[in-house]
BAMIZA-78182 format. One line per 5 residues: their letters; for each residue x, y, z of C-alpha. Coordinates in steps of 0.1 Angstrom, whole numbers, plus 5000, padded with zeros to 4 digits. Layout:
REM residues N
A> X Y Z ~ ...
//
This chain:
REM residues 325
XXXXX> 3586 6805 6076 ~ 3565 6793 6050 ~ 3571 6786 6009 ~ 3557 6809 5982 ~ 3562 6808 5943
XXXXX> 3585 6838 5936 ~ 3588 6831 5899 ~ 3577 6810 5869 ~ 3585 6799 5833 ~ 3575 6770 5809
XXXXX> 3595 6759 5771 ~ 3577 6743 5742 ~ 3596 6729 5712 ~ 3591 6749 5684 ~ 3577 6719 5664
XXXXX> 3540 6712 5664 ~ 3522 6683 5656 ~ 3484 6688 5644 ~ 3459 6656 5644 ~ 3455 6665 5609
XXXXX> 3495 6653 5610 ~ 3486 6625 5629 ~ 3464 6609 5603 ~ 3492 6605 5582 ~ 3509 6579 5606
XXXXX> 3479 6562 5620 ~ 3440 6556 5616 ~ 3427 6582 5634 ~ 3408 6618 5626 ~ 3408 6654 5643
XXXXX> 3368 6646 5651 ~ 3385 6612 5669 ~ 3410 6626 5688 ~ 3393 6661 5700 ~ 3364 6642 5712
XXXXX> 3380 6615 5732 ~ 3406 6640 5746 ~ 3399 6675 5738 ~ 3436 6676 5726 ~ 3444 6690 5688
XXXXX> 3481 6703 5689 ~ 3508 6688 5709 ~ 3545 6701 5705 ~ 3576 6675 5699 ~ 3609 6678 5701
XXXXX> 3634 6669 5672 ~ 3655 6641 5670 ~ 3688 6660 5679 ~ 3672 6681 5705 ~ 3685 6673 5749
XXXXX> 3654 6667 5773 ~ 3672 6685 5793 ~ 3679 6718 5776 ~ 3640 6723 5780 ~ 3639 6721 5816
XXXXX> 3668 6748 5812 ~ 3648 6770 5790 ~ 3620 6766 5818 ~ 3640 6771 5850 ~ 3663 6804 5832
XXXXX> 3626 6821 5826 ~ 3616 6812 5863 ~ 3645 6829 5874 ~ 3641 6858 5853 ~ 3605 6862 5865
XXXXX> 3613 6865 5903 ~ 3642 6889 5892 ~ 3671 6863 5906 ~ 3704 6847 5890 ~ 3718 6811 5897
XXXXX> 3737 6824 5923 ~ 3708 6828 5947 ~ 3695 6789 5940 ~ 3698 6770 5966 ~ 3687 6736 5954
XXXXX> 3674 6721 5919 ~ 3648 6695 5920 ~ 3639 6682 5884 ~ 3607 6661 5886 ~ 3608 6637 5853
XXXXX> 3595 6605 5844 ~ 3615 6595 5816 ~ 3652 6614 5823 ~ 3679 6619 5797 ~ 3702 6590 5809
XXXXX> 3687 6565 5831 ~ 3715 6574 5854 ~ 3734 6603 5857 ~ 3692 6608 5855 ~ 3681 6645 5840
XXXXX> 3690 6668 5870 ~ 3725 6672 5863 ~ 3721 6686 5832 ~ 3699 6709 5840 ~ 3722 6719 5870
XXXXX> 3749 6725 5841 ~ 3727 6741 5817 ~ 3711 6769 5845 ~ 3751 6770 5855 ~ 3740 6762 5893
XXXXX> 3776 6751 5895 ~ 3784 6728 5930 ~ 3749 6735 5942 ~ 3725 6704 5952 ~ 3700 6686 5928
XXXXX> 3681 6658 5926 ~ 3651 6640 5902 ~ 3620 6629 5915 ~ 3598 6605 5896 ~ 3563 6605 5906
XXXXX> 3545 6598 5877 ~ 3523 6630 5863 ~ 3517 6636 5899 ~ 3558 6647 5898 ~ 3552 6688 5901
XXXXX> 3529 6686 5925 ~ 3550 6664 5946 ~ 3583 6683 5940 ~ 3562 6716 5953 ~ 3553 6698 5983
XXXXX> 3592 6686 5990 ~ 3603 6720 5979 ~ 3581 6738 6003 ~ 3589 6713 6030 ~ 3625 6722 6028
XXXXX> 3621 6755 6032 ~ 3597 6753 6061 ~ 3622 6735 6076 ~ 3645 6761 6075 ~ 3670 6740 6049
XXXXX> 3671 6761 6021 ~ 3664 6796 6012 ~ 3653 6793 5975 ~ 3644 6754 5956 ~ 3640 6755 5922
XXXXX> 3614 6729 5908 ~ 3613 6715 5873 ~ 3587 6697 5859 ~ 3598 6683 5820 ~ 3588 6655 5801
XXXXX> 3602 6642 5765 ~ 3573 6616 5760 ~ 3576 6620 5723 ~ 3612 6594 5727 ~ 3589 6568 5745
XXXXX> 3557 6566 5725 ~ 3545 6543 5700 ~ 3535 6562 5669 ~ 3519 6531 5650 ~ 3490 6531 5686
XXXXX> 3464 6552 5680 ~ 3451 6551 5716 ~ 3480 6562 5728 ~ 3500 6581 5701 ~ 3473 6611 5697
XXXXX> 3478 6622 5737 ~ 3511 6631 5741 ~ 3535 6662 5741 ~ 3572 6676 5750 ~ 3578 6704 5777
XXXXX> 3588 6718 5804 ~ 3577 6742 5835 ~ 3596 6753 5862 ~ 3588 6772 5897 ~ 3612 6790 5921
XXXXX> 3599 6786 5955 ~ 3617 6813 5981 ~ 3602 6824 6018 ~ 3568 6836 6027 ~ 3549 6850 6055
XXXXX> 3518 6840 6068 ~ 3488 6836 6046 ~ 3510 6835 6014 ~ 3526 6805 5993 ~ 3519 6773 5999
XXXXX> 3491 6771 6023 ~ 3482 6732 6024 ~ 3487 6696 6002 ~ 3481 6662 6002 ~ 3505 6635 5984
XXXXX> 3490 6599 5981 ~ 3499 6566 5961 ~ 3479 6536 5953 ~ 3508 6508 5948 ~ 3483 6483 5935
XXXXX> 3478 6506 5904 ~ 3511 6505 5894 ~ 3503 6488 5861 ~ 3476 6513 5849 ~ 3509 6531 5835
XXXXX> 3543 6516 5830 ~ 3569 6509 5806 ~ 3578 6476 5809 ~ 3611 6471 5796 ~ 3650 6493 5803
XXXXX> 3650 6493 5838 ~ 3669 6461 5859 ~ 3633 6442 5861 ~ 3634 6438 5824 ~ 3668 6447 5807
XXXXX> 3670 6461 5774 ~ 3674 6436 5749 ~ 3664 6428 5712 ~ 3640 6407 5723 ~ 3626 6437 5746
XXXXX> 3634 6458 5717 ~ 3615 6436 5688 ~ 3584 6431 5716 ~ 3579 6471 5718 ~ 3588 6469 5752
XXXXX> 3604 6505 5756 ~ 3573 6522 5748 ~ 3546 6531 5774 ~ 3515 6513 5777 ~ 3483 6528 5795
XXXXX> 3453 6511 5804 ~ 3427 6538 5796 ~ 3397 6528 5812 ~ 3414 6519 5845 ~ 3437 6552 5841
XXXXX> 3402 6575 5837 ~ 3381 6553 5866 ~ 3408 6561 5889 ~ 3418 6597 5879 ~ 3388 6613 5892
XXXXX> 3384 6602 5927 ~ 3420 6603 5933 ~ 3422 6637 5925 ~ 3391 6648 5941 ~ 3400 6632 5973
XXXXX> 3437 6651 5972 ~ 3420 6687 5961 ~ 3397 6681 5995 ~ 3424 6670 6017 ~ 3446 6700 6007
XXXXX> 3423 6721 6015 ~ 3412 6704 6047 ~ 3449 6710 6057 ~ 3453 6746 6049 ~ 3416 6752 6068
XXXXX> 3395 6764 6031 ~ 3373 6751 6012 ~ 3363 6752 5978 ~ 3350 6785 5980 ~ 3381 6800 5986
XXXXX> 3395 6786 5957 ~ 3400 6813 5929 ~ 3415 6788 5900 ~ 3418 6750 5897 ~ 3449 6737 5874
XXXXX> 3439 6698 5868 ~ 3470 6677 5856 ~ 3464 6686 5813 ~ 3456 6648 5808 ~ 3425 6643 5792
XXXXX> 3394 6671 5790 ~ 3369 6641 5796 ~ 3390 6639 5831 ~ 3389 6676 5841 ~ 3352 6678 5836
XXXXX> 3339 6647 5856 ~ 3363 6661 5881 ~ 3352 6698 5878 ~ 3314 6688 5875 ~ 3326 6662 5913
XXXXX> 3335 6694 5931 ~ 3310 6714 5919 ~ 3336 6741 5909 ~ 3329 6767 5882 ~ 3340 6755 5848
XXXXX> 3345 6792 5841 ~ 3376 6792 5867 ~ 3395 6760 5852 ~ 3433 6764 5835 ~ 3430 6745 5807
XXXXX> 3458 6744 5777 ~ 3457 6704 5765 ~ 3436 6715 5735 ~ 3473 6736 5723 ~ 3501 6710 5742
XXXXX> 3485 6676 5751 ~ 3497 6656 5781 ~ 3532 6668 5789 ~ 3530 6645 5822 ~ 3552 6665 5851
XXXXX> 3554 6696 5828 ~ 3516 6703 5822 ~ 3513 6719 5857 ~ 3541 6741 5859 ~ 3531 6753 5817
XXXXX> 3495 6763 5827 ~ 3501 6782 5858 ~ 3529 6799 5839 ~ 3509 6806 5810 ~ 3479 6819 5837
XXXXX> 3500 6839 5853 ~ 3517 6856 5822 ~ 3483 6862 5807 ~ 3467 6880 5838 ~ 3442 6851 5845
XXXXX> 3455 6843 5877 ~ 3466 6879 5900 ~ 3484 6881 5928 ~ 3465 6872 5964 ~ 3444 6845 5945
XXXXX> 3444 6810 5959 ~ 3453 6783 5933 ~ 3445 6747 5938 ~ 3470 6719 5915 ~ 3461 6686 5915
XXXXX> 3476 6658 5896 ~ 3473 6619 5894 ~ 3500 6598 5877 ~ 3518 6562 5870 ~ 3524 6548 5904
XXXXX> 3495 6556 5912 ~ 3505 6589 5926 ~ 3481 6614 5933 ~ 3477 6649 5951 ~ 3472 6687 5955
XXXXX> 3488 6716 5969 ~ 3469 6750 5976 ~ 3487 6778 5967 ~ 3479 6821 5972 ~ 3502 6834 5949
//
């Protein structure tokens, strides 16, 4: 018994930042930001809105979509990088707010690589004859760990959530192949550096800027590409296709610079590329699941099509997972 997506929904805040806003905070321009990133809207939450409550919003639309109630969840996995509560962590409240009641859950960080990840555990499970139905969450708040007086950083980021309900397939159908993968001695391409045990939170950590993530950008795009490319071949090695058989690539919504040196690497059709950072920006573990909800809803991507997701992330994490939906 294999793993297929059975359903799928996304959440945006309702507030929207332009990078006409943006110029107002830091020195920057739209001309800037759209060339180095492709990005011109991102959507934020407000200062008294839950994290959480978007990866409710997500997984209650995923549920609706594949015609299902709480009831018939069997587990919750909520893939996050920055959680509402360091501990009890995000999944909890997510469990409460879908009303999942004494049901498992758990949060997986894995950088922006978390969806794909949580797909390939998800799918695992149910292979395995576990459970019958795993929801997976992918959300992100990086709006509360950003530092809005950097300009390299400030201009990339967005709030969301995407969710998939996984249940069994047959042959042929669901997920057909993946590949996971981490590079440990890139861990500090991406990292916040203060908050956790390493570094407690302090007013020295505080007054340093220390709870706001850093990226080294050059390092972050040299090592995106390959990563992602080696992962998208992999999967495919493992589910016996190749890129021929691939109907639509999602690329983790990171930068547009990214997704074209990797599009032009595989020697894919540009014309078959998911693409939404120009409208939400890098939502991390929720830029996934929010295209291939949006492609689906729109009638880009049909049922019987094979779907390639590939993401890199902090870590490093990197990897793929071939889907037919």
């Amino acid at each position: 018994m294999g793993a297929r997506i059975i359903g799928t929904g996304s959440y945006l805040p309702e507030k929207t930042v332009t990078n006409e806003d943006l110029t107002r905070i830091v020195e920057t321009s739209d001309e800037w930001i759209v060339k180095r990133t492709g990005i011109r809207t991102r959507h934020l939450l407000e200062r008294d809105e839950a994290p959480a409550d978007m990866g409710v919003a997500a997984g209650k639309a995923a549920l609706r979509a594949a015609g299902l109630s709480p009831e018939d969840v069997d587990l919750l996995v909520v893939a996050t990088n920055f959680p509402d509560m360091i501990c009890p962590g995000s999944a909890p409240f997510v469990s409460s707010g879908l009303g999942l009641d004494e049901r498992p859950f758990f949060y997986l960080k894995a950088g922006c690589s978390g969806f794909v990840y949580g797909l390939a555990v998800a799918g695992g499970l149910i292979d395995a004859g576990l459970y019958r139905h795993v929801l997976v969450v992918g959300m992100e708040a990086l709006s509360r760990v950003t530092d809005w007086d950097d300009r390299k950083t400030c201009v990339l980021f967005g709030d969301g959530a995407g969710a998939a309900l996984l249940g069994p397939g047959g042959d042929g159908e669901g997920i057909l192949g993946s590949s996971i993968r981490g590079d440990a001695g890139k861990a500090m391409l991406l990292h916040l550096p203060a908050g956790g045990t390493r570094t407690p939170a302090s007013h020295e950590t505080v007054d340093a800027g220390g709870h706001y993530l850093k990226m080294e950008g050059s390092g972050v795009y040299r090592s995106a590409v390959p990563m992602m490319e080696t992962a998208t071949r992999e999967a495919l090695a493992a589910a016996s296709l190749t890129l021929s058989d691939v109907d639509w690539l999602i690329p983790h919504q990171a930068n547009i610079r990214i997704i074209e040196s990797l599009v032009r690497r595989l020697k894919f059709d540009p014309n078959r590329v998911v693409v939404n950072l120009d409208r939400v920006a890098n939502t991390s573990t929720a830029s996934i699941p929010i295209a291939l909800d949006e492609a689906l809803r729109d009638g880009r991507i049909t049922s019987g099509e094979v779907v390639v997701l590939t993401a890199f992330g902090a870590g490093a994490t990197y990897g793929a997972v071939v889907v037919r939906i």
